[in-house]
PyMOL Python script that loads the backbone (N, CA, C, O; Angstrom):
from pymol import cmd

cmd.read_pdbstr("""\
ATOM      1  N   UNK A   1      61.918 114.104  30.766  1.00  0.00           N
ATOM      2  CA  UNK A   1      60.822 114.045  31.699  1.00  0.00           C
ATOM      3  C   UNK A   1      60.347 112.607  31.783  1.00  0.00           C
ATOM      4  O   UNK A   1      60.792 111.624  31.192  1.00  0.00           O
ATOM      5  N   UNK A   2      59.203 112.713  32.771  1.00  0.00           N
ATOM      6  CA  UNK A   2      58.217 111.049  32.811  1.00  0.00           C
ATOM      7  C   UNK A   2      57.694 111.130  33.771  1.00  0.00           C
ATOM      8  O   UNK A   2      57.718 112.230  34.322  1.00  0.00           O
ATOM      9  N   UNK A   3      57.026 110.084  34.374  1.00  0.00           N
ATOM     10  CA  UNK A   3      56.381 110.022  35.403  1.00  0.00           C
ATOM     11  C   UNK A   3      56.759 110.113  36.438  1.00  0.00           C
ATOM     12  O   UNK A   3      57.872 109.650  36.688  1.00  0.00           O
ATOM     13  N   UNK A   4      55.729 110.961  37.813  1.00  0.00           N
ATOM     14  CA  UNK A   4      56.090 110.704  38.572  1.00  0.00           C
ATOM     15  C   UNK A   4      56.263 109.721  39.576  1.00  0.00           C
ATOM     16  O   UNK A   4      55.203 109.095  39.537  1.00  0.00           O
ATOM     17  N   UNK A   5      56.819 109.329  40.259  1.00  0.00           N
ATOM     18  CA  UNK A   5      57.293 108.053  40.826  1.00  0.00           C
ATOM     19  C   UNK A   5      56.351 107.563  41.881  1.00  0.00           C
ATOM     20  O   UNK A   5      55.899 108.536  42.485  1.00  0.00           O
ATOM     21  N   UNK A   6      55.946 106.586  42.272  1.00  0.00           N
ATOM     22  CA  UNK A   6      54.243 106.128  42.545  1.00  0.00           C
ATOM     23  C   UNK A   6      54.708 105.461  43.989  1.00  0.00           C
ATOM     24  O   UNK A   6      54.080 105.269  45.030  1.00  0.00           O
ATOM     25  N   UNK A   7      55.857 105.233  43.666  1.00  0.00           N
ATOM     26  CA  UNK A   7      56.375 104.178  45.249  1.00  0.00           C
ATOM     27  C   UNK A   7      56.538 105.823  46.121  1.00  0.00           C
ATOM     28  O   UNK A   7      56.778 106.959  45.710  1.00  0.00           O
ATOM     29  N   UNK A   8      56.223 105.141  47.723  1.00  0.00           N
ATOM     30  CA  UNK A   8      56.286 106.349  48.317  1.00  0.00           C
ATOM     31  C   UNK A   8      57.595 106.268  48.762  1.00  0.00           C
ATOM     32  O   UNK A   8      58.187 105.235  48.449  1.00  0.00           O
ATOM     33  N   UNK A   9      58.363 107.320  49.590  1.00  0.00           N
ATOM     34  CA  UNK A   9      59.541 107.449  49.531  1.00  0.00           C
ATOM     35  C   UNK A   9      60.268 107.006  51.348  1.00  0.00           C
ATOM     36  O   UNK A   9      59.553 107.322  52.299  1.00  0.00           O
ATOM     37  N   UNK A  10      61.594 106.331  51.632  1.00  0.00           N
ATOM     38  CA  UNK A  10      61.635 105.651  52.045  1.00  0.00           C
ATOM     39  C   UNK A  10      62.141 106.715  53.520  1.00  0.00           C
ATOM     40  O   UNK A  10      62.753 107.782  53.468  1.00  0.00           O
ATOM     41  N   UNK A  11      61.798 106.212  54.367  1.00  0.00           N
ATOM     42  CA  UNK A  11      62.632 107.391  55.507  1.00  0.00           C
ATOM     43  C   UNK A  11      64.257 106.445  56.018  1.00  0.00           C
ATOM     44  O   UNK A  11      64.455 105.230  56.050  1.00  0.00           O
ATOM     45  N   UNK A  12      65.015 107.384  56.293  1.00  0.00           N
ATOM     46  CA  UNK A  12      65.848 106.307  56.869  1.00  0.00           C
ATOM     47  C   UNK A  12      66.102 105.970  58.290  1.00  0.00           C
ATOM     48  O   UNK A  12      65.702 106.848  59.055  1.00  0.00           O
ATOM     49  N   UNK A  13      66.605 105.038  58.807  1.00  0.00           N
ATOM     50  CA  UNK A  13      66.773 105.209  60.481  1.00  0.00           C
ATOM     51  C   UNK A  13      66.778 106.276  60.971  1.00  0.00           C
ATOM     52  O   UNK A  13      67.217 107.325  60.501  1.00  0.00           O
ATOM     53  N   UNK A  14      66.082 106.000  62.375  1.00  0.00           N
ATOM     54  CA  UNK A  14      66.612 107.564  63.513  1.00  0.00           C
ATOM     55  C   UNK A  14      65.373 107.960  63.941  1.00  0.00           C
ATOM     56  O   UNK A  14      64.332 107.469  63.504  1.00  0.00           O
ATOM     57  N   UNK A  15      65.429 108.863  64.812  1.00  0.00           N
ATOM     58  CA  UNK A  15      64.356 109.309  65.526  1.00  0.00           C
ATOM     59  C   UNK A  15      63.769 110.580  64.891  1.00  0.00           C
ATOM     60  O   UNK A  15      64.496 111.307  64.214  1.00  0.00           O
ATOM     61  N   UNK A  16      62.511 110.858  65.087  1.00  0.00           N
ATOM     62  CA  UNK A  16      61.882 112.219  63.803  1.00  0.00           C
ATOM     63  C   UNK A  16      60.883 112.685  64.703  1.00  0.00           C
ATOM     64  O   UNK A  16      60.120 112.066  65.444  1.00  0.00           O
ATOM     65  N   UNK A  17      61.056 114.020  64.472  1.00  0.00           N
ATOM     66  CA  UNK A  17      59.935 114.793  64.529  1.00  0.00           C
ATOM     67  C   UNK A  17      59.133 115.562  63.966  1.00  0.00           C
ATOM     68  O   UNK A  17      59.800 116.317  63.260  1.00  0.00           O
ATOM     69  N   UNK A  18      57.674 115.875  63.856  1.00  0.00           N
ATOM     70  CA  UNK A  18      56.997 116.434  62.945  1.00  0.00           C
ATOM     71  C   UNK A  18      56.844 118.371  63.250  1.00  0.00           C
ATOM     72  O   UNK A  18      55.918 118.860  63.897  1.00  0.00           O
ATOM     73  N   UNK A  19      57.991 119.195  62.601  1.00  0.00           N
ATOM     74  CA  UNK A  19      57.937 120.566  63.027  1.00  0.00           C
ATOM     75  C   UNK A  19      56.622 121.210  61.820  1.00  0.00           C
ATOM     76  O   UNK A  19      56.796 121.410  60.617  1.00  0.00           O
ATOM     77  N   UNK A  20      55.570 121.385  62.473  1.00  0.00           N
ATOM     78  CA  UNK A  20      54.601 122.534  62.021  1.00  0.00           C
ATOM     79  C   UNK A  20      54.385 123.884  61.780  1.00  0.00           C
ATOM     80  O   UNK A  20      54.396 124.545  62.818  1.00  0.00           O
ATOM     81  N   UNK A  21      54.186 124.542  60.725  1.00  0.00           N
ATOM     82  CA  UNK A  21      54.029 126.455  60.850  1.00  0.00           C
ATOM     83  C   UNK A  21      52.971 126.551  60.705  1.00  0.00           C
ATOM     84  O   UNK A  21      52.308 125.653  60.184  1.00  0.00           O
ATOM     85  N   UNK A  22      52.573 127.439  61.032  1.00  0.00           N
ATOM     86  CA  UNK A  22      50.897 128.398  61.136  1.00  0.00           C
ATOM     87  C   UNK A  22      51.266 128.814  59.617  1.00  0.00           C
ATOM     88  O   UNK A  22      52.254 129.306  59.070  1.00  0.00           O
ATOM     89  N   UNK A  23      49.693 128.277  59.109  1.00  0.00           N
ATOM     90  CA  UNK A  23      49.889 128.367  57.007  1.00  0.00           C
ATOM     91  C   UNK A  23      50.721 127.791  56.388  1.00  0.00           C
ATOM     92  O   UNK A  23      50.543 127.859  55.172  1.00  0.00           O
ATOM     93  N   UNK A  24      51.661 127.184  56.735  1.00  0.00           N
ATOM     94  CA  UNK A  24      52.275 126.231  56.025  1.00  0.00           C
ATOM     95  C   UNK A  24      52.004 124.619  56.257  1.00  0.00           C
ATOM     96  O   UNK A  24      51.182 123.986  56.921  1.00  0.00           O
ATOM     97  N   UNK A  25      52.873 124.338  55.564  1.00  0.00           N
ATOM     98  CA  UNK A  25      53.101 122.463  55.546  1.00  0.00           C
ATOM     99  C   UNK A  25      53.480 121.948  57.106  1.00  0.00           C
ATOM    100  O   UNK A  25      53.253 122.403  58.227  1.00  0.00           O
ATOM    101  N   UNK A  26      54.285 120.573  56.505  1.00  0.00           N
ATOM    102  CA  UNK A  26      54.869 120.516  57.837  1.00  0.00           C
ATOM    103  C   UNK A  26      56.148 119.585  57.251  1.00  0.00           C
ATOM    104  O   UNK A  26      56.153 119.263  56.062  1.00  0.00           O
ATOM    105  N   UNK A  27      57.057 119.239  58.012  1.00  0.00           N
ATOM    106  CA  UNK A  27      58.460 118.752  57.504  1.00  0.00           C
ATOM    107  C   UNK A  27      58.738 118.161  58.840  1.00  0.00           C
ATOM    108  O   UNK A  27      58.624 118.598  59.985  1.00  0.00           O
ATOM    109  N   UNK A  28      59.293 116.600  58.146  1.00  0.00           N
ATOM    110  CA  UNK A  28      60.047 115.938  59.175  1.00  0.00           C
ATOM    111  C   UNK A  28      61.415 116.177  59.721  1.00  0.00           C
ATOM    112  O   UNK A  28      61.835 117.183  59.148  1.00  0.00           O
ATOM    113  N   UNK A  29      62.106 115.829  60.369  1.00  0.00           N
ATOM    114  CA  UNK A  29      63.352 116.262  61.179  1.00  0.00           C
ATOM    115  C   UNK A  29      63.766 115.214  61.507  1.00  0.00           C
ATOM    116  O   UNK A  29      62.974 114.379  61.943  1.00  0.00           O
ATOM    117  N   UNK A  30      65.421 114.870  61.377  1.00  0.00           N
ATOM    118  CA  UNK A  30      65.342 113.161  61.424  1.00  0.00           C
ATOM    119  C   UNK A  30      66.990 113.671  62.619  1.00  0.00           C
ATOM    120  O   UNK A  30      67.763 114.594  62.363  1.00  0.00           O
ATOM    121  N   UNK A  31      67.054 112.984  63.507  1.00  0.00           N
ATOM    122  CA  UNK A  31      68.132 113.279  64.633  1.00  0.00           C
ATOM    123  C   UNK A  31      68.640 111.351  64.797  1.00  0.00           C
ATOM    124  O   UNK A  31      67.944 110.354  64.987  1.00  0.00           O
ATOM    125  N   UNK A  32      69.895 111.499  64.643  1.00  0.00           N
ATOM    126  CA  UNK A  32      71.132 110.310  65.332  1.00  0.00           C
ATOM    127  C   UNK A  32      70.266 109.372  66.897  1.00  0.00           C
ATOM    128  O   UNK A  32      70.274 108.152  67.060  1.00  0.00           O
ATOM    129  N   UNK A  33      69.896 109.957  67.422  1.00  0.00           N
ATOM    130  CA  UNK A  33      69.997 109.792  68.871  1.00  0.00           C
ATOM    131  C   UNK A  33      68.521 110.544  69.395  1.00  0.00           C
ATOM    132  O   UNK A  33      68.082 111.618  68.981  1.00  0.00           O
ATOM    133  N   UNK A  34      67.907 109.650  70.420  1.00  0.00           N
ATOM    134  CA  UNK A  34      67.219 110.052  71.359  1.00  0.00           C
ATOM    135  C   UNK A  34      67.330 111.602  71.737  1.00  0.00           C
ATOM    136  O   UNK A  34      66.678 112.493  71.193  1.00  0.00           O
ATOM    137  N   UNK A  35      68.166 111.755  72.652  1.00  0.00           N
ATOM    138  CA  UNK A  35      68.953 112.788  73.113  1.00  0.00           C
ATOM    139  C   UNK A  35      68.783 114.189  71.882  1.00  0.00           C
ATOM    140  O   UNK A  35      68.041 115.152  72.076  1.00  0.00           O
ATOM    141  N   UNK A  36      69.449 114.046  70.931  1.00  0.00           N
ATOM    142  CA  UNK A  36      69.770 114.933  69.951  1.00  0.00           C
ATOM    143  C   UNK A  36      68.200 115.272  69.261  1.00  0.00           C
ATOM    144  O   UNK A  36      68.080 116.281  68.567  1.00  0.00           O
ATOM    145  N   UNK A  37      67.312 114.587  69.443  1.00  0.00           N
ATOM    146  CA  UNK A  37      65.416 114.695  68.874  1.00  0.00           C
ATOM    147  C   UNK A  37      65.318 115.388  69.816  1.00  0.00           C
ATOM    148  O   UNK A  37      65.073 116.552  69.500  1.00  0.00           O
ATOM    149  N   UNK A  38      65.431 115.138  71.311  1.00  0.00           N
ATOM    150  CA  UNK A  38      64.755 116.190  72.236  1.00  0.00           C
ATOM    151  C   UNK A  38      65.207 117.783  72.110  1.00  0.00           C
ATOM    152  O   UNK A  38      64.470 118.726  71.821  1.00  0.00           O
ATOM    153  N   UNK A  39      66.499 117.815  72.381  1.00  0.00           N
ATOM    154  CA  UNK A  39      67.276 119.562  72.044  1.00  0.00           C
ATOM    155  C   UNK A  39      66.490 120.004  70.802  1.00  0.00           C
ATOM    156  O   UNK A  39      65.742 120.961  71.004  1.00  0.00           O
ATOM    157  N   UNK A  40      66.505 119.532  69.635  1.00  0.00           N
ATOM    158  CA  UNK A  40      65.902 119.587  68.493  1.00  0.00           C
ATOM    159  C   UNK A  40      64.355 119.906  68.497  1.00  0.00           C
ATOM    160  O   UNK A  40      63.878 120.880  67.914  1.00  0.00           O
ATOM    161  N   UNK A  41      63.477 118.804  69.355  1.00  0.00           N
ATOM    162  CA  UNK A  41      62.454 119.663  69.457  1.00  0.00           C
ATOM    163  C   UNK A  41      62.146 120.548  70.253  1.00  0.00           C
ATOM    164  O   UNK A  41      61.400 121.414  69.798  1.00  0.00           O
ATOM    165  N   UNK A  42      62.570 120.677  71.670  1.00  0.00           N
ATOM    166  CA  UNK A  42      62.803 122.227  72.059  1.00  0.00           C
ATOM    167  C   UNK A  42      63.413 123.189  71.450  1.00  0.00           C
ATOM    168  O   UNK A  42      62.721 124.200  71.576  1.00  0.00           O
ATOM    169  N   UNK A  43      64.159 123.359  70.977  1.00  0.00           N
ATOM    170  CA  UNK A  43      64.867 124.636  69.411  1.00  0.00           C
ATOM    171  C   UNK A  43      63.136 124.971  69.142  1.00  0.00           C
ATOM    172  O   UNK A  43      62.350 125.897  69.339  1.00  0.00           O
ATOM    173  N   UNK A  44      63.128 123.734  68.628  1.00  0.00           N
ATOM    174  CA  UNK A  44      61.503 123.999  67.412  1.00  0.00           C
ATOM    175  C   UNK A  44      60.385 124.684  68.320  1.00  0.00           C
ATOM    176  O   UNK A  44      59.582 125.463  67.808  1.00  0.00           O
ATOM    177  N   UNK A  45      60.356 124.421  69.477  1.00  0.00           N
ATOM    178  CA  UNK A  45      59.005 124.434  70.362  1.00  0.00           C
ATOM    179  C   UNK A  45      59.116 126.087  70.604  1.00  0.00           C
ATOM    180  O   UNK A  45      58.061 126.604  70.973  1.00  0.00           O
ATOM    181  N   UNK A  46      60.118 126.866  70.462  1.00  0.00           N
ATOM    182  CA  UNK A  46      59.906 128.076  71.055  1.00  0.00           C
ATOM    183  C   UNK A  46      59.101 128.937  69.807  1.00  0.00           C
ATOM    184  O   UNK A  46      58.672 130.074  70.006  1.00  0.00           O
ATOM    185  N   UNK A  47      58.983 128.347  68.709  1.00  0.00           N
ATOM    186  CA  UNK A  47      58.348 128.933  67.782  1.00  0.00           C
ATOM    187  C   UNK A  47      57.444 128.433  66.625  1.00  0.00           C
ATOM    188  O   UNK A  47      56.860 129.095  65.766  1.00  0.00           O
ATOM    189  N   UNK A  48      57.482 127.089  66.825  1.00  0.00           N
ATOM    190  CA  UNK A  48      56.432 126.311  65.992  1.00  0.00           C
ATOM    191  C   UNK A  48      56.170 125.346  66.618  1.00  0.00           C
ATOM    192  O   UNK A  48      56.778 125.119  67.664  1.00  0.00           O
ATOM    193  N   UNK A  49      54.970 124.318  66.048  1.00  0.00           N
ATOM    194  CA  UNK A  49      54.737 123.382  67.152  1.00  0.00           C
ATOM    195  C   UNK A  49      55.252 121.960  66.659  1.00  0.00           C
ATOM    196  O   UNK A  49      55.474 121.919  65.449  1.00  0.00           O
ATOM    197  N   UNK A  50      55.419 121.111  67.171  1.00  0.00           N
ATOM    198  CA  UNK A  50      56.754 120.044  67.031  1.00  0.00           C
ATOM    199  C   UNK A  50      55.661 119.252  67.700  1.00  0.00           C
ATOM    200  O   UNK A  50      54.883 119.556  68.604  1.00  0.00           O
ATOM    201  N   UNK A  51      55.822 118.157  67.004  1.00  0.00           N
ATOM    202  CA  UNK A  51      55.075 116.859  67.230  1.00  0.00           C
ATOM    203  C   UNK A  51      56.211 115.280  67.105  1.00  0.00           C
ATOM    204  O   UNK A  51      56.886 114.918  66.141  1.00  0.00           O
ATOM    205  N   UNK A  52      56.056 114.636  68.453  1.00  0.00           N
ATOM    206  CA  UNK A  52      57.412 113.697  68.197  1.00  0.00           C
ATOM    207  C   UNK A  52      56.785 112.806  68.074  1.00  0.00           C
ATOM    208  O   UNK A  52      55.729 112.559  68.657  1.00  0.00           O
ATOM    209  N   UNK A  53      57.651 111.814  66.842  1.00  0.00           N
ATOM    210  CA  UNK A  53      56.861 111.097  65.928  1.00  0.00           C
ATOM    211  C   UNK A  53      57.840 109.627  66.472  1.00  0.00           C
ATOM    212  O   UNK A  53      57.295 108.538  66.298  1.00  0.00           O
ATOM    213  N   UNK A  54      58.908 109.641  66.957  1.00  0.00           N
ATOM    214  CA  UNK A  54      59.025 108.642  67.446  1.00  0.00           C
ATOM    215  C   UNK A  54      60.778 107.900  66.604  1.00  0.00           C
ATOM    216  O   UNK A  54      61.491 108.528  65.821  1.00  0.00           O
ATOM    217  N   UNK A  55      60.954 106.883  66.967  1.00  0.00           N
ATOM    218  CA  UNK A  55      61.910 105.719  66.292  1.00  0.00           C
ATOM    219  C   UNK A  55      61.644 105.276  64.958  1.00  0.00           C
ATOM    220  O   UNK A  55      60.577 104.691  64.772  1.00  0.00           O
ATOM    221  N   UNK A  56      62.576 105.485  63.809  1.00  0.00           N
ATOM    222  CA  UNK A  56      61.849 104.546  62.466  1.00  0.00           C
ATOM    223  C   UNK A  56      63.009 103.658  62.633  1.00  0.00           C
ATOM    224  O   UNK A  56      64.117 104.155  62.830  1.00  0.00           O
ATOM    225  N   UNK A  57      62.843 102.364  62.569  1.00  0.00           N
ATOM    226  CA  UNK A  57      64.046 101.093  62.329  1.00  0.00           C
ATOM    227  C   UNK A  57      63.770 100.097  61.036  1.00  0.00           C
ATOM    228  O   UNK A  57      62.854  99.275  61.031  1.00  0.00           O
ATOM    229  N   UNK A  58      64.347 100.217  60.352  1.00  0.00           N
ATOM    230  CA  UNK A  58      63.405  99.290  59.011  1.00  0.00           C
ATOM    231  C   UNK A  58      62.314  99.423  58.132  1.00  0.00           C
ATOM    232  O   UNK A  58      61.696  98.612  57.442  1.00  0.00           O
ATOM    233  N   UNK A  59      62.237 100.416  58.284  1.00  0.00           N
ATOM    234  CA  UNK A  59      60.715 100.829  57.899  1.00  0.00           C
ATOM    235  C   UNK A  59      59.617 101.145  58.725  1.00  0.00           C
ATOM    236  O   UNK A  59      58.617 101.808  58.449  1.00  0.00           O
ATOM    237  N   UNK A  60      59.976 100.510  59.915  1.00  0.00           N
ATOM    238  CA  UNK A  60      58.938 100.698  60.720  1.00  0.00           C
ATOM    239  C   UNK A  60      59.102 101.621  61.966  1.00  0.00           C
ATOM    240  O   UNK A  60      60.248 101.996  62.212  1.00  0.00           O
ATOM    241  N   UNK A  61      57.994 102.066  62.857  1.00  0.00           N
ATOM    242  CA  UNK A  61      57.916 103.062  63.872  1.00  0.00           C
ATOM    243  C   UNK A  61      57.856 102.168  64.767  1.00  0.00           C
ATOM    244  O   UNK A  61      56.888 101.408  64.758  1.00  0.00           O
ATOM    245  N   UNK A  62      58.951 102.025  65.837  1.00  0.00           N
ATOM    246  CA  UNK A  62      59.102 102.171  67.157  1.00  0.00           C
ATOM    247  C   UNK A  62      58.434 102.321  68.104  1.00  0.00           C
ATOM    248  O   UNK A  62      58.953 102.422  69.216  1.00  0.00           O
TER     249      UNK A  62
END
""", "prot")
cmd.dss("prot")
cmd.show_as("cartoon", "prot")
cmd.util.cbc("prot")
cmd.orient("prot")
């Protein structure tokens, strides 16, 4: 065992979206391509609510 780890954790490239449940958490979704985030959040939209979070490149949001 030991501590838990204090640095926060790193996302990697790509485009993400934030899929939500009624009483639960929420979990990111990380897609290749523009294109491939949208299909992805329509899938999600017919039953939870999907929040698009955009481009990460380097660390940073797009």
């Amino acid at each position: 065992m030991g501590r838990p780890s204090t640095k926060p954790a790193r996302l990697k490239d790509g485009f993400y979206i934030e899929v939500k449940t009624m009483g639960n958490g929420s979990i990111f979704v990380r897609r290749d391509t523009k294109e491939q985030m949208v299909v992805a959040a329509e899938d999600y939209s017919r039953t939870k609510r999907v929040i698009i979070l955009g481009e990460m490149k380097n660390d940073k949001w797009l």
